[in-house]
KOLGU-207565 format. One record per residue (C-alpha): residue in one letter; residue number from 1; x, y, z. Coordinates in steps of 0.05 Angstrom, whole numbers. Example, Ala and Ser with C-alpha at 12.3 -4.5 7.8 and 13.67 -1.06 7.14 Angstrom:
2
+-------+------+--------+--------+--------+
! vexdo ! timi !   east !  north !     up !
+-------+------+--------+--------+--------+
!     A !    1 !    246 !    -90 !    156 !
!     S !    2 !    273 !    -21 !    143 !
+-------+------+--------+--------+--------+
END
This chain:
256
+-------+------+--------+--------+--------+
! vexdo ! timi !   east !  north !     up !
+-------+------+--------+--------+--------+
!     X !    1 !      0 !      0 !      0 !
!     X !    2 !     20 !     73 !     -7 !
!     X !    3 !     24 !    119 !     51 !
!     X !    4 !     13 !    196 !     17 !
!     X !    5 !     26 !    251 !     74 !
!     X !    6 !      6 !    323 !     56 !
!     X !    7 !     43 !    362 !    118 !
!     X !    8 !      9 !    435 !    118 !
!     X !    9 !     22 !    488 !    163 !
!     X !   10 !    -42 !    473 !    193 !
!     X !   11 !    -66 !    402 !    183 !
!     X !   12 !    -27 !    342 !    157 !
!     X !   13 !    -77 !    300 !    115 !
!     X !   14 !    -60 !    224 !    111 !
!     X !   15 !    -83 !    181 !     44 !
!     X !   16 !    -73 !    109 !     41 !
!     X !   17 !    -76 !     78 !    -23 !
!     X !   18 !    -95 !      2 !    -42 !
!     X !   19 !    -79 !    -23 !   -113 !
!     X !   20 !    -81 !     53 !   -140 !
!     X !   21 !   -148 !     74 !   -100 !
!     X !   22 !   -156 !    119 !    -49 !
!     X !   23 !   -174 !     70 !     13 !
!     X !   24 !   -173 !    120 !     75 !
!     X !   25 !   -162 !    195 !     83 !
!     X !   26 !   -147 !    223 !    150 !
!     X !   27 !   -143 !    298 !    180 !
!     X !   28 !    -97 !    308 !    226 !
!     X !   29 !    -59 !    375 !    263 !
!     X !   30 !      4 !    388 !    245 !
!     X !   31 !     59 !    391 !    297 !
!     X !   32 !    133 !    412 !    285 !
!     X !   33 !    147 !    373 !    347 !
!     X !   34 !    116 !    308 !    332 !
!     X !   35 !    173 !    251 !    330 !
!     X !   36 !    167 !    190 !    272 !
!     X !   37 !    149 !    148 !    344 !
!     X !   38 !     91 !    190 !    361 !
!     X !   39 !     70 !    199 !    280 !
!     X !   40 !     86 !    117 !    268 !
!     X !   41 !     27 !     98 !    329 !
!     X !   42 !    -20 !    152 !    304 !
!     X !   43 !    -16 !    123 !    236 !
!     X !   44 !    -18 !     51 !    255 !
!     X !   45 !    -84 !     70 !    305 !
!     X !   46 !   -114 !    102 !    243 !
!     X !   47 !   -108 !     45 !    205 !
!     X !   48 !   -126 !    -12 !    247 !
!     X !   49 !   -193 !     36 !    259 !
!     X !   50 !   -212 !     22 !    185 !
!     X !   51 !   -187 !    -46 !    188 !
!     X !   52 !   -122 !    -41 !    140 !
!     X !   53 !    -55 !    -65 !    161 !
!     X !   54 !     -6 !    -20 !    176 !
!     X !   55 !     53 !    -72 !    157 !
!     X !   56 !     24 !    -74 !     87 !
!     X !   57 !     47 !     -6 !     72 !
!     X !   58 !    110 !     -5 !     34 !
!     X !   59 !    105 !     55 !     -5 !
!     X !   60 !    115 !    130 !     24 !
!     X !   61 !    100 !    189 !    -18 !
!     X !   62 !    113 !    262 !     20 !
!     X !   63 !     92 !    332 !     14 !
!     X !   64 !    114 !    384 !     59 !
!     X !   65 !    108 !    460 !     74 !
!     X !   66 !    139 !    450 !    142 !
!     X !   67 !    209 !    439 !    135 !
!     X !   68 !    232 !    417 !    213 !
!     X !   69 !    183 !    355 !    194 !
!     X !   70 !    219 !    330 !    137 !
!     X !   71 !    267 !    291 !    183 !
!     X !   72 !    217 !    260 !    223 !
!     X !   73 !    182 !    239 !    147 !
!     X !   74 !    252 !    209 !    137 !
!     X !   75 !    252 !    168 !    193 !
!     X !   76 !    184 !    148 !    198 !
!     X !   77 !    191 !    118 !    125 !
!     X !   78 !    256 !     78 !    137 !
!     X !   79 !    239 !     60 !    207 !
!     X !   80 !    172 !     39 !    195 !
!     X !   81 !    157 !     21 !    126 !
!     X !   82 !    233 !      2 !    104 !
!     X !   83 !    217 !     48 !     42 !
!     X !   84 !    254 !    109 !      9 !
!     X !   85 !    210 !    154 !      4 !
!     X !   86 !    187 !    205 !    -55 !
!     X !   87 !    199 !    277 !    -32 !
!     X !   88 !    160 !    329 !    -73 !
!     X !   89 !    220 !    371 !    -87 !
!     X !   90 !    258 !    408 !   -146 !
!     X !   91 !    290 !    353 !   -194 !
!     X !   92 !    231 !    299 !   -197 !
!     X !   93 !    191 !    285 !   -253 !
!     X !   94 !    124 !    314 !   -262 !
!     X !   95 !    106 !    302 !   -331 !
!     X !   96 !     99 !    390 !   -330 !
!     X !   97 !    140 !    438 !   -360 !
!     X !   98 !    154 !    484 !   -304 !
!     X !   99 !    156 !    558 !   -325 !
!     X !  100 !    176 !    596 !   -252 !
!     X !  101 !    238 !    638 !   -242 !
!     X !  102 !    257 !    602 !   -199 !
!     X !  103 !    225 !    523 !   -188 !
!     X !  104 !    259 !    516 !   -117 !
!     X !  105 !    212 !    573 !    -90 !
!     X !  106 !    149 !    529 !   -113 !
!     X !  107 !    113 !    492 !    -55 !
!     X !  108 !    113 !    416 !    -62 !
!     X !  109 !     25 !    427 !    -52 !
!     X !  110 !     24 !    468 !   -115 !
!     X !  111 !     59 !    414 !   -157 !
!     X !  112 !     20 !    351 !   -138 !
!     X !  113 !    -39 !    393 !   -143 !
!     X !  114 !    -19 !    415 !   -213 !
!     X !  115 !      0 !    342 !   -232 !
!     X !  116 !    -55 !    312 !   -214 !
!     X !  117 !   -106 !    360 !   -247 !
!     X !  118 !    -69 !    363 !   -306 !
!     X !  119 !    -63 !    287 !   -309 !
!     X !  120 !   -140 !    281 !   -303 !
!     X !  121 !   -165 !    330 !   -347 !
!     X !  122 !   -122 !    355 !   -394 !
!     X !  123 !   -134 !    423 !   -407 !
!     X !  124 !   -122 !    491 !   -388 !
!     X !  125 !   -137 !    501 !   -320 !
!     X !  126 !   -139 !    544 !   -257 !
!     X !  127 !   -129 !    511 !   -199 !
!     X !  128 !   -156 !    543 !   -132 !
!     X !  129 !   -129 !    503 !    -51 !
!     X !  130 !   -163 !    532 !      1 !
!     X !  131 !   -114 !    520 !     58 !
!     X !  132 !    -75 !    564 !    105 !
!     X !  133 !    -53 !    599 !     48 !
!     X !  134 !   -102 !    603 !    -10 !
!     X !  135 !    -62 !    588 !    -79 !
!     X !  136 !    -80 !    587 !   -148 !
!     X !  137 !    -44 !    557 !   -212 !
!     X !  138 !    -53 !    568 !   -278 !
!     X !  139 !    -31 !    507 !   -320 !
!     X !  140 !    -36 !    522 !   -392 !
!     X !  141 !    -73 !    463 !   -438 !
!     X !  142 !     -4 !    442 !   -464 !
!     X !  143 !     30 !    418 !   -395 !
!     X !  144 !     66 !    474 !   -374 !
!     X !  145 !     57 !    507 !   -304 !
!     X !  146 !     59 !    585 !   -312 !
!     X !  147 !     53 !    609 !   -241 !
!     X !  148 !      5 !    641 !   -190 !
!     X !  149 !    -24 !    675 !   -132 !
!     X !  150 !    -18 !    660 !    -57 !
!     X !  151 !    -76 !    701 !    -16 !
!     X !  152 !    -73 !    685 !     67 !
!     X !  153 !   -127 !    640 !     81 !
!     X !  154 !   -192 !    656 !    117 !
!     X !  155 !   -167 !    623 !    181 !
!     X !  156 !   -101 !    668 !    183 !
!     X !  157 !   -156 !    722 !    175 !
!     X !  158 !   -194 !    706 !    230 !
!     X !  159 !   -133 !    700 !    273 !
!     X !  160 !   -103 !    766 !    247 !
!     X !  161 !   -178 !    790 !    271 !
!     X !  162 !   -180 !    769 !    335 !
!     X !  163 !   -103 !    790 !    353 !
!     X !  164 !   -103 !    857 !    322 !
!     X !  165 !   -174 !    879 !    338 !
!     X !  166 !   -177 !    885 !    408 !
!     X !  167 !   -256 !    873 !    417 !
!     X !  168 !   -268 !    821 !    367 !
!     X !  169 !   -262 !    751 !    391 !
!     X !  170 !   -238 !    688 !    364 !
!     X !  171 !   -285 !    648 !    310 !
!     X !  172 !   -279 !    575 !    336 !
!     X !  173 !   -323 !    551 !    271 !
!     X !  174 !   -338 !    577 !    206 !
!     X !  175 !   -419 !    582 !    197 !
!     X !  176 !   -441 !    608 !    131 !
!     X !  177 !   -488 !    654 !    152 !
!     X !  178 !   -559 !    661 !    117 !
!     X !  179 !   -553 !    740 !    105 !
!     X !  180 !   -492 !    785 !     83 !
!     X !  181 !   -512 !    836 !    140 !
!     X !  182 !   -512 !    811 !    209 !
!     X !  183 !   -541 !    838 !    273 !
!     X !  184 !   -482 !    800 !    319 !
!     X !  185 !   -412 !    806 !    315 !
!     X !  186 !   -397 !    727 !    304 !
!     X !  187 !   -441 !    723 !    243 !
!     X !  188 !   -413 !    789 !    213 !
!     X !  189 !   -343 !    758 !    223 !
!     X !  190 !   -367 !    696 !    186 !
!     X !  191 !   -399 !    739 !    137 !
!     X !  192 !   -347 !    778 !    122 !
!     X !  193 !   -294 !    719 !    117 !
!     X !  194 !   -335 !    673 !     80 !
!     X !  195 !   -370 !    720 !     32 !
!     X !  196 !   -314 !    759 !     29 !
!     X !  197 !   -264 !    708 !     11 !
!     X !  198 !   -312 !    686 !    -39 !
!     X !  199 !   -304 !    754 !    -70 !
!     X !  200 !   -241 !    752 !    -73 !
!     X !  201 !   -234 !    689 !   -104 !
!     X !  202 !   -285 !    718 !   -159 !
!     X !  203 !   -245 !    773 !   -173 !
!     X !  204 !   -176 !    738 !   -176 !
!     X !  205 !   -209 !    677 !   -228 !
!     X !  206 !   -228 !    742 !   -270 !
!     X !  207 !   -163 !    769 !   -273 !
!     X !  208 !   -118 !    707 !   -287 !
!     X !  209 !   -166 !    699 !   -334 !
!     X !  210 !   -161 !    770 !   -372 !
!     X !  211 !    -98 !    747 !   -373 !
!     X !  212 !    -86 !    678 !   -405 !
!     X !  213 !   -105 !    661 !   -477 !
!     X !  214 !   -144 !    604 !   -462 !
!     X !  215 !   -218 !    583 !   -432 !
!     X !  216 !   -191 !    551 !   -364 !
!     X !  217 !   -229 !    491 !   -334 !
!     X !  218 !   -233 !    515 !   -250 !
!     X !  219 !   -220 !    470 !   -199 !
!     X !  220 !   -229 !    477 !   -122 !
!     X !  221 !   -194 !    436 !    -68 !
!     X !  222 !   -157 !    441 !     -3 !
!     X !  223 !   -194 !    434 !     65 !
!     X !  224 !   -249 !    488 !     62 !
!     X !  225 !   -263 !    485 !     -9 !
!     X !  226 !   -335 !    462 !     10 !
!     X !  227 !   -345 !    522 !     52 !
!     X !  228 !   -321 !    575 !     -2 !
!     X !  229 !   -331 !    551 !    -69 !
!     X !  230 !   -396 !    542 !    -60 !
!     X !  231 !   -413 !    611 !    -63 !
!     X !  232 !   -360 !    627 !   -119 !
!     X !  233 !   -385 !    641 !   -183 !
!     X !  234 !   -336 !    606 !   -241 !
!     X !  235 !   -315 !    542 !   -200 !
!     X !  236 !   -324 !    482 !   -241 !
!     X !  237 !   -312 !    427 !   -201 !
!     X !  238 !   -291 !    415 !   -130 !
!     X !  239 !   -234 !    358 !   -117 !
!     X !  240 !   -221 !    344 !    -42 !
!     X !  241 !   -166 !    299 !    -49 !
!     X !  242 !   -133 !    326 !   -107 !
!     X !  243 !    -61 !    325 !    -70 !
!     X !  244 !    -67 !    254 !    -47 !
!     X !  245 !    -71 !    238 !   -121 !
!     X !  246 !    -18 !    279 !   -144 !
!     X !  247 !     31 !    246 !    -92 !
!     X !  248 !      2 !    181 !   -129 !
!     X !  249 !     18 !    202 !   -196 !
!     X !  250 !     82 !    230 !   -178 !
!     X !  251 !    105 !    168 !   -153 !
!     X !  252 !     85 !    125 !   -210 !
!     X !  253 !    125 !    176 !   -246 !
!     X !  254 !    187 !    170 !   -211 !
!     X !  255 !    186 !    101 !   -174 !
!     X !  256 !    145 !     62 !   -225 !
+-------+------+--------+--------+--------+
END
């Protein structure tokens, strides 16, 4: 089986893959001071929970935004799992034709996200993650990955809210609220990140797409792609797990 970790700032989302389908996915918080010990028995709980052996996993396929993790990755594959694992990094193949100034500075999330909607559909496309940050790519309908935005997410928002504005507390959970105008200060907060971000997200689809010479297909994913692109006009199609099968891909690519 493949083990395919997506380490965020935020969350670390776990995908375990049985003969090339997606089997589990698990949500999980990312912590810089997590040791492969502590990340081997949270893995091996997970899976006995769903009734899948942890032994059977032989195959380890790594993204990460958090670099203080990658060592504990490292360990956790050899230790654990006796495999090498694939490190979404500059210098593996990605079947793209990567057009940034510099390919180091690209995070290993906006390449498997690139790869795998590009592998699946095959055309120009836009591709939104709703995550701590808020990226979008713009992969033209011939392979090649031209660049693109990076917005702080609506949960830095809200933080930045609550720390900076001295009366405003903390949103524990985003609630789409029915109305734009609010008569309490939670569901004006919730207003004005959801809606707002939705906005935003309107306007920036508009102008990468002033700008290309193509008719982009739009996808949304990440972990609060439900919550926003719902209310975005122009979003096509909503993958969840979009990352999880871009780590797949890219290690068919590279490890065959």
């Amino acid at each position: 089986m493949l083990l395919a970790l997506d380490v965020g700032n935020t969350h670390t989302v776990i995908g375990l893959f049985k003969n090339d389908h997606l089997a589990a996915v698990w949500r999980i918080r990312t912590r810089r001071d997590l040791t492969s010990d502590e990340l081997a028995l949270m893995i091996k709980n997970l899976c006995e929970f769903k009734e899948y052996n942890f032994h059977d996993i032989n195959k380890v396929a790594i993204s990460c935004v958090v670099p203080p993790l990658l060592n504990t990755l490292l360990d956790l594959s050899k230790r654990y799992f006796q495999a090498e694992p694939l490190i979404v990094g500059p210098g593996i193949k990605t079947g793209l034709s990567i057009h940034y100034e510099n390919p180091k500075d690209i995070g290993a999330d906006r390449i498997a996200n690139a790869v795998a909607a590009y592998e699946k559909y095959r055309c120009p496309l836009i591709i939104i993650d709703f995550g701590t940050a808020i990226t979008f790519e713009y992969v033209s309908g011939k392979g090649e990955y031209k660049g693109g935005i990076i917005v702080p997410g609506i949960q830095i928002a809200a933080e930045a809210l609550f720390i900076h504005a001295s009366k405003l507390p903390r949103v524990e959970m985003f609630v789409k609220p029915p109305t734009v105008i609010n008569r309490n200060t939670i569901s004006a907060m919730n207003a004005g990140l959801i809606y707002g971000y939705a906005a935003l997200t309107e306007g920036l689809i508009e102008r990468i797409k002033e700008e290309i010479p193509e008719d982009p297909l739009v996808i949304a994913t990440g972990g609060l792609a439900h919550l926003i692109a719902s209310e975005v006009k122009g979003i096509d199609r909503i993958e969840e797990h979009l990352i999880l099968e871009g780590l797949k891909i890219l290690y068919a690519k590279n490890r065959g």
